[in-house]
N, C-alpha and C positions, 0 to 999 in steps of 0.2 A: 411736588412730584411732576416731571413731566409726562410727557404723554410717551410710546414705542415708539419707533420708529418704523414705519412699513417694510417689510422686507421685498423682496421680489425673487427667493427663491421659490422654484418648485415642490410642490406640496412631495411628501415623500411615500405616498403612495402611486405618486407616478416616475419617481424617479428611475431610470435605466430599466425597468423590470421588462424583461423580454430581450435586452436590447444582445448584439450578436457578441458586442466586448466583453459582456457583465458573463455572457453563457460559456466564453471560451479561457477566462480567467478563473471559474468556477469548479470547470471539472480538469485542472490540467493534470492532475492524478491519471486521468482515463487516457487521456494521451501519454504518458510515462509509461502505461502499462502497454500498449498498443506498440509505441515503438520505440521502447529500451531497448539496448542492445548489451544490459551491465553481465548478466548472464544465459547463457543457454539451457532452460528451463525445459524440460518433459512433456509434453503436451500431456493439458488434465492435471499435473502435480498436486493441484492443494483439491481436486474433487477425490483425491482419494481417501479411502478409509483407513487406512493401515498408515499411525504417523510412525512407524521408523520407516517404513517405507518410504516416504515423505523427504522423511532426515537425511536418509541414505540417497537420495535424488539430490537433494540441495546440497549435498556435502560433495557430492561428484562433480554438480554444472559448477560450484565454487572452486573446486580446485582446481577442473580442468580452464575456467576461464583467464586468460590472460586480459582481460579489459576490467577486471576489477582494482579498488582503488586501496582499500583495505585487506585485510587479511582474510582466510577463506572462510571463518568462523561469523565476520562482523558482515561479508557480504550475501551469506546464505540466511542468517538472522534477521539482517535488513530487509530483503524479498520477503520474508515470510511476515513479519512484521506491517511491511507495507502492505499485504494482501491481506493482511487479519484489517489494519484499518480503513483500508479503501472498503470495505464491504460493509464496516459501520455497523448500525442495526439491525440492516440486513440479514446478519449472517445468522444463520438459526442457532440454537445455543448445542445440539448436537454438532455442528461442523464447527464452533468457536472450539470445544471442549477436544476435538479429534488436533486441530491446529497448534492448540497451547501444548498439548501434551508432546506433538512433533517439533516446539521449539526443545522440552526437556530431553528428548530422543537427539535432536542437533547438539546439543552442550552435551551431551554424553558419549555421543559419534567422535565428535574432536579431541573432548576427555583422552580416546585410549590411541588417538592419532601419532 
């Protein structure tokens, strides 16, 4: 057997932690949300309690947006989708449960469109 060979990388408890590239690759979600421009969203939209209200929100900024890429169904879906998982664990399981139930209030909005 030979013997290893010494390496000369950095131990990886000190690798990039902290460093300013590793912070702004990390949360580029927060900057998506800050300044999208895909739709014109309600200010407060998903703090609300009432998901057709919700539904009825996102089914309006989708149709009236003209900078979306898909349809008004896949673009309204997408926003809410991405704010159920930008929020992660975070999100307490009363505001998941208010959320998921305004994606089936959105598929039913479009349903009678």
């Amino acid at each position: 057997m030979t013997p290893r060979a010494a390496t000369t990388q950095t131990p990886r408890s000190r690798r990039g932690r902290g460093s300013k590239a590793r912070q702004s690759q990390r949360y580029w979600s927060q900057e998506v949300t800050r300044t999208s421009n895909a739709l014109d969203l309600e200010t407060g939209v998903f703090t609300w309690d009432d998901p057709v209200r919700i539904a009825q929100s996102l089914k309006r900024s989708a149709e009236t947006s003209t900078r979306r890429k898909g349809t008004p169904l896949q673009s309204a879906m997408s926003m809410l989708n991405f704010y159920i998982n930008r929020a992660g664990r975070g999100l307490p399981e009363k505001r998941r449960q208010i959320l998921e139930r305004a994606k089936v209030e959105l598929r039913r909005a479009f349903e009678g469109a």
